[in-house]
Every structure is written in structure tokens, then in C-alpha cells.
C-alpha positions as CSV (number, residue, x, y, z in Angstrom):
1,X,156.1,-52.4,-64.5
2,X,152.7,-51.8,-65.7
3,X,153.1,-53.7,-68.6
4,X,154.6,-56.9,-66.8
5,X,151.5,-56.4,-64.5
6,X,149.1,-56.6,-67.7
7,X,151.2,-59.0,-68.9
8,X,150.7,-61.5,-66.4
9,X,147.0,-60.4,-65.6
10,X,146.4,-61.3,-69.2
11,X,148.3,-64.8,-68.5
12,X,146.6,-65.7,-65.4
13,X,143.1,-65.0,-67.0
14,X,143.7,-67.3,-69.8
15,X,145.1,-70.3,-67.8
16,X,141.7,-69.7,-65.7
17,X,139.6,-69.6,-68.9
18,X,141.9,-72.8,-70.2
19,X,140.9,-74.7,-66.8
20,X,137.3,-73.7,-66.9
21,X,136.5,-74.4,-70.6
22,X,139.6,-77.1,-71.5
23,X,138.4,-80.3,-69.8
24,X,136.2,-81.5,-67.0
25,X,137.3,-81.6,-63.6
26,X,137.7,-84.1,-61.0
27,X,135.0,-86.3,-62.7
28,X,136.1,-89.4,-60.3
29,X,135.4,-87.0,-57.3
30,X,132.2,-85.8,-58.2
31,X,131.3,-89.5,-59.3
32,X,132.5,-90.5,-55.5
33,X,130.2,-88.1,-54.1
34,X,127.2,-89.2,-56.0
35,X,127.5,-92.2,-55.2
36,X,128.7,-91.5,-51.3
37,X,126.0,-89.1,-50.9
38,X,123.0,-91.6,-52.5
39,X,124.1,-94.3,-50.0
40,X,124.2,-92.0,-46.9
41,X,120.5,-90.8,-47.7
42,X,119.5,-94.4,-48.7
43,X,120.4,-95.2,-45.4
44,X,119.2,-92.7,-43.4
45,X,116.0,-93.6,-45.5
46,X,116.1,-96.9,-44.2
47,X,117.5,-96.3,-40.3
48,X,114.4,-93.9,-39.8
49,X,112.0,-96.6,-41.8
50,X,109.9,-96.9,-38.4
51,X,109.8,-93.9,-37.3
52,X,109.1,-92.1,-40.5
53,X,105.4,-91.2,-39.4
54,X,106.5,-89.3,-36.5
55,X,109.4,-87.4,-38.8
56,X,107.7,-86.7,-41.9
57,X,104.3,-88.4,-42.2
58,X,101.0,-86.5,-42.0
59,X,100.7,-87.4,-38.3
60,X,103.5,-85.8,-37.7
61,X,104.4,-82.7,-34.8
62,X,105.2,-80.8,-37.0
63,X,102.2,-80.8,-38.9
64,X,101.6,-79.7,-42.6
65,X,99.9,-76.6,-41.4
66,X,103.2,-75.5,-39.5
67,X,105.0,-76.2,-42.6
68,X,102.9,-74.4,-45.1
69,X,103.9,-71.5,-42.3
70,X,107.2,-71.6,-42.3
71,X,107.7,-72.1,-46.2
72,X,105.4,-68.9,-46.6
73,X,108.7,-66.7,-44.7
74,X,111.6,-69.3,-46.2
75,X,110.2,-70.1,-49.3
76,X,110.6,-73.3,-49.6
77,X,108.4,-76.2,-51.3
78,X,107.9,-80.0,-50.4
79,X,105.8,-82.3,-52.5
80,X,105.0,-84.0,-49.1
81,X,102.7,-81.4,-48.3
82,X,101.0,-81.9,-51.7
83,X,98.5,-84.4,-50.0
84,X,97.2,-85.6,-46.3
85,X,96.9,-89.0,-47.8
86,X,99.0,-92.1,-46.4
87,X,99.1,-93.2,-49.2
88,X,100.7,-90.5,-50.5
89,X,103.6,-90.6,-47.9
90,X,104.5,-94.0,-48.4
91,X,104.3,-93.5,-52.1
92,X,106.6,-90.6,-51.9
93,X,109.0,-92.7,-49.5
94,X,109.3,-95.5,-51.6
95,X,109.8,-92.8,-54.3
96,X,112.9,-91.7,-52.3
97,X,114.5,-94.5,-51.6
98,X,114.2,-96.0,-55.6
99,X,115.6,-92.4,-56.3
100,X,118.4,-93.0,-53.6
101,X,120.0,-96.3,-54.8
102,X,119.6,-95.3,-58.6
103,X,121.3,-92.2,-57.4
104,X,124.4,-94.4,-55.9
105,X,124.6,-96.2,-58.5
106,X,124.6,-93.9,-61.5
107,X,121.3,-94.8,-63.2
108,X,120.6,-91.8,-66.0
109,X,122.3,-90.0,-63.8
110,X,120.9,-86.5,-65.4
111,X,117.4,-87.2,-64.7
112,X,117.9,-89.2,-61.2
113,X,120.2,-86.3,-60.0
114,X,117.6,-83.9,-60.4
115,X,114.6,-85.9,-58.7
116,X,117.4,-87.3,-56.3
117,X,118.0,-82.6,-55.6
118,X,113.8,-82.6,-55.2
119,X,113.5,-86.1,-53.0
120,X,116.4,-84.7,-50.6
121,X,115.2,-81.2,-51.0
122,X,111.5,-82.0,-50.2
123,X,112.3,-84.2,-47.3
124,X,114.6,-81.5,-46.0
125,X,111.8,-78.9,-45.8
126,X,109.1,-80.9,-44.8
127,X,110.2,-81.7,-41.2
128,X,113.3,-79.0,-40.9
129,X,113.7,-79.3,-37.2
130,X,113.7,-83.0,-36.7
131,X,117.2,-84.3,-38.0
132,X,120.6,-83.9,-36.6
133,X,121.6,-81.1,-39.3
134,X,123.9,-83.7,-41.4
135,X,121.4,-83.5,-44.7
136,X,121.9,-79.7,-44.8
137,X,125.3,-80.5,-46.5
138,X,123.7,-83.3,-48.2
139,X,121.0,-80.9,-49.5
140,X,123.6,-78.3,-50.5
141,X,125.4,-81.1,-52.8
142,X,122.4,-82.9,-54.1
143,X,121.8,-79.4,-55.7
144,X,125.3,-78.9,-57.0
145,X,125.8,-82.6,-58.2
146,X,123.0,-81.5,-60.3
147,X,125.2,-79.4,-62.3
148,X,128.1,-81.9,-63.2
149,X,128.8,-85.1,-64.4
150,X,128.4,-87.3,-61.9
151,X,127.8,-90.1,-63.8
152,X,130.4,-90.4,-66.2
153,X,132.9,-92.6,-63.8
154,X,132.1,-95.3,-62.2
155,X,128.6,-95.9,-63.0
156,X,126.0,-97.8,-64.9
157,X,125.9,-94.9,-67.1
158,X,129.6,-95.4,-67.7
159,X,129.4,-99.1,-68.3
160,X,126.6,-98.9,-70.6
161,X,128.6,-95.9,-73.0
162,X,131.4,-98.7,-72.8
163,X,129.3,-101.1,-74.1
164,X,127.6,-98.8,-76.7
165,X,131.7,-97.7,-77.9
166,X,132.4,-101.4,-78.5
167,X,129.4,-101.9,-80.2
168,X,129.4,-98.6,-82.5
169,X,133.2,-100.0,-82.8
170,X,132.1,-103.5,-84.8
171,X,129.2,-101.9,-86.8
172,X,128.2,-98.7,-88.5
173,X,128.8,-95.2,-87.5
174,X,125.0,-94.0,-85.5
175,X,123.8,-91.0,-86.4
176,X,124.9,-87.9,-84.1
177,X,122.3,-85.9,-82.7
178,X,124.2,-83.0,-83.7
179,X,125.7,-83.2,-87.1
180,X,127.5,-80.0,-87.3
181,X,131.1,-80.1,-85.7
182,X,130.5,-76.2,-84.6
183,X,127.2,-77.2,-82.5
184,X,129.2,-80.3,-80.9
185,X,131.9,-78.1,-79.9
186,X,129.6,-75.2,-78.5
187,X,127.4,-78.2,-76.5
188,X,130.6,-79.7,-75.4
189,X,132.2,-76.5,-73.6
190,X,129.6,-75.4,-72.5
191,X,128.7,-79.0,-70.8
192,X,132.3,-78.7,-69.2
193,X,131.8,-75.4,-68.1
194,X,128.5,-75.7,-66.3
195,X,130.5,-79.2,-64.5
196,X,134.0,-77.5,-63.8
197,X,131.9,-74.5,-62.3
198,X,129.7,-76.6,-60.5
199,X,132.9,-79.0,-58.9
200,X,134.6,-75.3,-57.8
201,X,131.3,-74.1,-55.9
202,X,131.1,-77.1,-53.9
203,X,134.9,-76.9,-53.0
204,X,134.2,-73.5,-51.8
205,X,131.4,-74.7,-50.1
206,X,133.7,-77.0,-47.8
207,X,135.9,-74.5,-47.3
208,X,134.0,-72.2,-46.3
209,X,132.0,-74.7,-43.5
210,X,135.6,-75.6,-42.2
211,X,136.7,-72.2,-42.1
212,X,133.9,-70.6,-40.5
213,X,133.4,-73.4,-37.9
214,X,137.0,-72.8,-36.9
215,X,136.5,-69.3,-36.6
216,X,133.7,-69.7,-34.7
217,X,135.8,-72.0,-32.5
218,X,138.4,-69.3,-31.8
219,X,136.0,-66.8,-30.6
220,X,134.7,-69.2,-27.6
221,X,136.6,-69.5,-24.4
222,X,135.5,-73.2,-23.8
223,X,137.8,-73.9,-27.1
224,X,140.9,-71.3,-26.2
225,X,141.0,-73.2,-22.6
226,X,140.6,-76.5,-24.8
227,X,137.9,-77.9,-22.3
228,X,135.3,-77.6,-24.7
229,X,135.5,-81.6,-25.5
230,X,135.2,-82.4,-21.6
231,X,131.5,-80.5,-22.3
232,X,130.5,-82.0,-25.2
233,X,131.1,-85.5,-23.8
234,X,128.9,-85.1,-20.9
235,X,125.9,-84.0,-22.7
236,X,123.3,-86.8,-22.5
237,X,121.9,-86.0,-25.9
238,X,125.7,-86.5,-27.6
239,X,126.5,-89.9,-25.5
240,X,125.6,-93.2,-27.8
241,X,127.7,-94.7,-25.8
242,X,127.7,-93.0,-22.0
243,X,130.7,-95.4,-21.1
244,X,133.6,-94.4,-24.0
245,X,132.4,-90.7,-23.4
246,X,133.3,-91.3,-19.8
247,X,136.4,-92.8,-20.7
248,X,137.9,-90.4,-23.2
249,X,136.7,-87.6,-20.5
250,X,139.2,-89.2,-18.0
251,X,142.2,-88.3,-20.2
252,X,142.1,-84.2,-20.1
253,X,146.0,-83.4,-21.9
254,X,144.3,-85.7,-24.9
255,X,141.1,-83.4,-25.2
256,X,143.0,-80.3,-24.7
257,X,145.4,-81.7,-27.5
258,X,142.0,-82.4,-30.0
259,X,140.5,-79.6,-28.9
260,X,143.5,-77.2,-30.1
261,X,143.8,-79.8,-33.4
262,X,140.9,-79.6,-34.2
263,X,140.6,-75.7,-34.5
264,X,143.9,-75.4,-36.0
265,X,142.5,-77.8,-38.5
266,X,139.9,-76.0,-39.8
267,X,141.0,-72.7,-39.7
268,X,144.1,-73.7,-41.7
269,X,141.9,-76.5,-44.2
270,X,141.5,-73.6,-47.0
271,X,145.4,-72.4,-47.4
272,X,146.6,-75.8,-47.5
273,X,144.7,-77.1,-50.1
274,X,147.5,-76.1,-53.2
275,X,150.1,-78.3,-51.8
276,X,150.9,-81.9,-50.2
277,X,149.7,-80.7,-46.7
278,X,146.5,-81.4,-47.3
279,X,146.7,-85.1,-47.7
280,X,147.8,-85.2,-44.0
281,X,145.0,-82.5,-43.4
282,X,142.4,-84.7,-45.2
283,X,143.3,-87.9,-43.4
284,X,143.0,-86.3,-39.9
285,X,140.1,-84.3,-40.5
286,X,138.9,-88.2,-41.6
287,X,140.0,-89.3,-38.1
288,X,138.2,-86.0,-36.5
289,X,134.9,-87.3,-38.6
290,X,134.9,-91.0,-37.8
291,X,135.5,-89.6,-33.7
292,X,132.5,-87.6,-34.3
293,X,130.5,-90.6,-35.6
294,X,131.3,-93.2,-33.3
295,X,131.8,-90.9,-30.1
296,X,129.0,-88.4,-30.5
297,X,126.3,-90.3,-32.0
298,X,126.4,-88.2,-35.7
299,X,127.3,-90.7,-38.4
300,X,125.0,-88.6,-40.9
301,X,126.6,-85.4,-40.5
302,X,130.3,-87.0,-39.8
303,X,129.5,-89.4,-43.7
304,X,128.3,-86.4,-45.5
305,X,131.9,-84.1,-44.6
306,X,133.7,-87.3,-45.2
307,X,132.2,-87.6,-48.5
308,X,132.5,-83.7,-49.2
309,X,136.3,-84.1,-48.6
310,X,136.2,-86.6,-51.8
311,X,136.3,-83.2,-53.6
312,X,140.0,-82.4,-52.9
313,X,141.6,-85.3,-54.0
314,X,142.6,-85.7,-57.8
315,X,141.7,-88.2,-60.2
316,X,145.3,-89.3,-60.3
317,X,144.5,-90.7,-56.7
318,X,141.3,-92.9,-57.7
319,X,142.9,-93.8,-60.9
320,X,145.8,-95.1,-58.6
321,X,143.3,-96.5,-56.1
322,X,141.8,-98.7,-58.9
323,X,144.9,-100.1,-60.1
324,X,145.7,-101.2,-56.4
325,X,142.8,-102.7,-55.8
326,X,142.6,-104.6,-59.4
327,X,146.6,-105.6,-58.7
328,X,145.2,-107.1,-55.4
329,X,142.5,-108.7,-56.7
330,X,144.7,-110.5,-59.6
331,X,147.2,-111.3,-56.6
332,X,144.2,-113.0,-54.5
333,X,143.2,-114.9,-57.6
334,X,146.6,-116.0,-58.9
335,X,147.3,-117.2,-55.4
336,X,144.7,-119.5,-54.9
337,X,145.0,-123.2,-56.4
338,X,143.3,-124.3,-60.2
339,X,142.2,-127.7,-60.2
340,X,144.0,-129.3,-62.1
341,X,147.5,-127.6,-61.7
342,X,150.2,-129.1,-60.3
343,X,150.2,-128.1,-56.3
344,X,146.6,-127.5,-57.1
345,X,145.1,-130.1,-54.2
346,X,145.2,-132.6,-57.1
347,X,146.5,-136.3,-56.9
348,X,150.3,-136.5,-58.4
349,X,151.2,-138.8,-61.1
350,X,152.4,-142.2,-59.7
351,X,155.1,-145.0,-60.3
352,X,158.8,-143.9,-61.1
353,X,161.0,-144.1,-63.6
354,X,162.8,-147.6,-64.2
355,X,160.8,-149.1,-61.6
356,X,159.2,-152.3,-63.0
357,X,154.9,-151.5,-63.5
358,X,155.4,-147.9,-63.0
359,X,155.4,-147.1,-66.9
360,X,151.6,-148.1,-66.9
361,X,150.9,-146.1,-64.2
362,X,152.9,-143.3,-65.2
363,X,151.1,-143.3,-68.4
364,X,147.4,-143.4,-67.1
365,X,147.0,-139.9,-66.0
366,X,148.3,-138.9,-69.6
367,X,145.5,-140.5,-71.3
């Protein structure tokens, strides 16, 4: 017995090291949540544009001075706090929303994703009590993202590697920047091992945010009596739109029912993610989200879980996604007319055949 349990110790351990250090991991998911993640702070960016002063600027409340305080017991950093100046800000704001849209769309991703980890980071810290809470998990990922290879999907970075193979393709072999085979191989594992790591912390991550919120859930009596919906949709701060809240409020089996699903939800999300449960998991907890958004007013926080469940599903599924929407697109264009082609709009050939004076007319559109 002990040696069937060393035996399959042993085995376990090297499929683990075989995952960790064989290929890279969900490279279309991280590339998703690059890209997800730079549009959501892009436009957050550009939704508080007027009101930026007040949230980050040097006139702000929350003053520099109270910052320095608090990053002297949390030790954090901002680079907004570097100057007074204006013109400082709104050079660091324009700074922040280049860095954003490169960011989404995969622009030397290595360097952007590490300014894009300082921009979100700095912003974070600067004014820490003045957002709704949905750019802590974007904070959290910008850091992670930082550690894979965001960019090697669906990205300029990809297209312009494509480009380079069909060039290097036609002409001769360039130079490698490491010439010995051993030194590629060692930068090459160790590349997917720093990414495959990095994509497993920020799976944990999620799990552990659903997990502990449902937990959290369970131990409140609002949520065991399943009236804690009726509260949250009578709060003033949490009512975009006082008139749906009112409505939904008027139906109280439905938010007992959500109140109940949404627990079991999240307490089961992390033992549910090894099988095919969790697509029906994913797409209601995408339901919950876009409830969230549109109900309670928080599409930042509702965007950035959304995009964080990107992580679960496997490339097989954006591979597939791909091919659907290229197979539609090829369906939209073959259905519409070409000039030119018969049933195209265009005039049809006239005269008949035997008919005196239609062999001339037949015979025009030839020539």
C-alpha cells in the first residue's frame, strides 16, 4: 500500500510539473482579460473625465497630504502625488488613458502591461475611498497580467509576429538573440512557467472572492431569510433607476429565489469548476453580474468579475468562438448580391431564342 501511495504521489507530481513547465495556459483567456480589463479602465477613465479634479486631482478632498498619511501605514505609492502641479495631473491622465487603449489592444504588451499595473495601481491609491470598489479586482489583475502572456492572442503584438513569420518565411533566416539551443530552451520554460503560474493565481483569486462572499452571505440572517435583496433595492445610494428597483421589489418569491441562488452560487463556484457544471455556473453568475450592473448602478465592479470569469473557460471555446463568428461573417458576405452576377440587381440579357432581332440583342451584353 505504501508503495502504490508513492507510486501515485510520484505520478501526480509529474503531471503537475508537465502542466506547469509543458506549455502555456489559457493564453486566449489571459489575452481576453487584457483586453477586457484595458477597455473597462479606459472607460472608467473617460465616464469620470469631468469630475476627475474632484476624484484624483490636486484639489481634491482627499488631499495629497491625507494620502502621503495613509501610504506611510499601507505602504503604498502613487506618482500622482509626485507633484501639485495641474499640469502634472492632466499629463498623468492623458498618460493613463494612452496606457489603457494600448493595453486593450495588445501594443508591446510587456512594457504596456507593466505601466498599465503602475497607471491602475497609482490611480488606485491616490484617492482609495472615492470609487465603488470594482478597480480593486482590476488592480489585483493588472498586477498578475503582468506575469503572462497577454499579448500573444489576439493582439497587435500577435499580428505583427504573423507578419514577421511570413516575412522571415520568403527571406533569410534573422539572427536569434540566443544562439544556443540550451539557453532557448531554459528562457522558454521558464517564460511558461512564470505565465502558467501567473494564470493559476488569478483563478485562485476568483475563487476565492466567490467563495468568501458566499460564506460571508451564509453567516447573515438577511440572506438565510432571503430578504436581503428587498434591502438592497431600497437603498437610495444603489437605485440608478428608483423605478425597476421598485418593481423587482414588488415580486418577493423572485428575490427570495435570487437571494438563495445567488449564495448557492458562490459557495459552490470553486468545486464545480473540473467539470461541465460550471458552464451553466459561469453563464448565471453572468446573469447575476449584468443584474448587478443594470439594477444596482455597478457596471465597474459587475465588468471587472465578468471579465475575471474569462479565466475558466478553455481555449477550445474561443478557438470555437472564432470559427463561428468567421463562418457567419463568410455566410453574411456570400449572401449578399455581386454586381455583376446573375440575381445580382443587374439587368438580364434580352431577346429569345428564334425570335427574329433577338440574336443581336442577345449578343450585346457578350461583347
Amino acid at each position: 500500500m505504501g508503495g502504490t501511495a508513492h507510486r501515485r504521489t510520484a505520478g501526480a507530481a509529474q503531471r503537475f510539473v508537465a502542466l506547469l513547465t509543458g506549455r502555456p495556459v489559457s493564453l486566449y483567456a489571459v489575452s481576453v482579460m487584457r483586453a477586457g480589463y484595458g477597455m473597462l479602465y479606459l472607460v472608467f477613465l473617460l465616464r469620470e473625465f469631468p469630475h476627475r479634479h474632484e476624484i484624483w486631482g490636486p484639489g481634491s478632498p482627499w488631499t495629497p497630504a491625507l494620502a502621503e498619511q495613509l501610504f506611510a501605514q499601507t505602504g503604498w505609492n502613487s506618482i500622482l502625488t509626485l507633484s501639485d502641479s495641474p499640469a502634472y495631473f492632466e499629463l498623468c491622465y492623458v498618460t493613463a488613458l494612452v496606457t489603457s487603449t494600448l493595453f486593450m489592444l495588445g501594443w508591446r504588451t510587456r512594457a504596456i502591461s507593466v505601466l498599465f499595473a503602475v497607471v491602475v495601481t497609482s490611480f488606485h491609491a491616490r484617492s482609495i475611498f472615492m470609487t465603488d470598489g470594482g478597480d480593486n479586482l482590476i488592480l489585483l489583475m493588472a498586477v498578475y497580467l503582468v506575469f503572462t502572456g497577454c499579448g500573444r492572442r489576439w493582439s497587435l503584438d500577435a499580428r505583427r509576429n504573423r507578419l514577421k513569420t511570413a516575412r522571415a518565411g520568403r527571406g533569410p533566416e534573422p539572427a536569434r538573440r540566443f544562439p544556443s539551443p540550451r539557453l532557448r530552451q531554459a528562457r522558454s520554460t521558464l517564460t511558461t512557467v512564470v505565465h502558467n503560474c501567473g494564470v493559476f493565481v488569478m483563478a485562485a483569486e476568483v475563487c476565492f472572492l466567490y467563495g468568501s462572499a458566499g460564506l460571508y452571505k451564509v453567516q447573515g440572517a438577511s440572506w438565510g431569510s432571503g430578504t436581503a435583496l428587498h434591502y438592497v433595492l431600497n437603498l437610495e445610494l444603489f437605485q440608478p433607476w428608483p423605478a425597476l428597483s421598485h418593481f423587482a421589489d414588488n415580486y418577493a418569491v423572485l428575490i427570495a429565489i435570487a437571494s438563495y441562488t445567488t449564495v448557492l452560487l458562490q459557495v459552490a463556484f470553486p468545486f464545480v469548476l473540473f467539470g461541465r457544471l460550471k458552464y451553466p455556473v459561469l453563464s448565471m453568475l453572468l446573469g447575476m453580474h449584468v443584474g448587478i450592473a443594470v439594477v444596482m448602478g455597478l457596471p465597474l465592479f459587475s465588468g471587472a468579475m465578468i471579465v475575471a470569469d474569462a479565466v475558466f473557460l478553455p481555449d477550445r471555446f474561443y478557438t470555437s468562438l472564432a470559427r463561428l463568428c468567421r463562418r457567419a461573417r463568410r455566410r453574411t458576405g456570400a449572401s449578399r448580391p455581386v454586381p455583376g452576377r446573375p440575381g445580382s440587381g443587374s439587368v438580364p440579357q434580352q431577346g429569345r431564342t428564334g425570335v427574329p432581332g433577338s440574336r443581336r440583342r442577345a449578343a450585346s451584353p457578350r461583347a
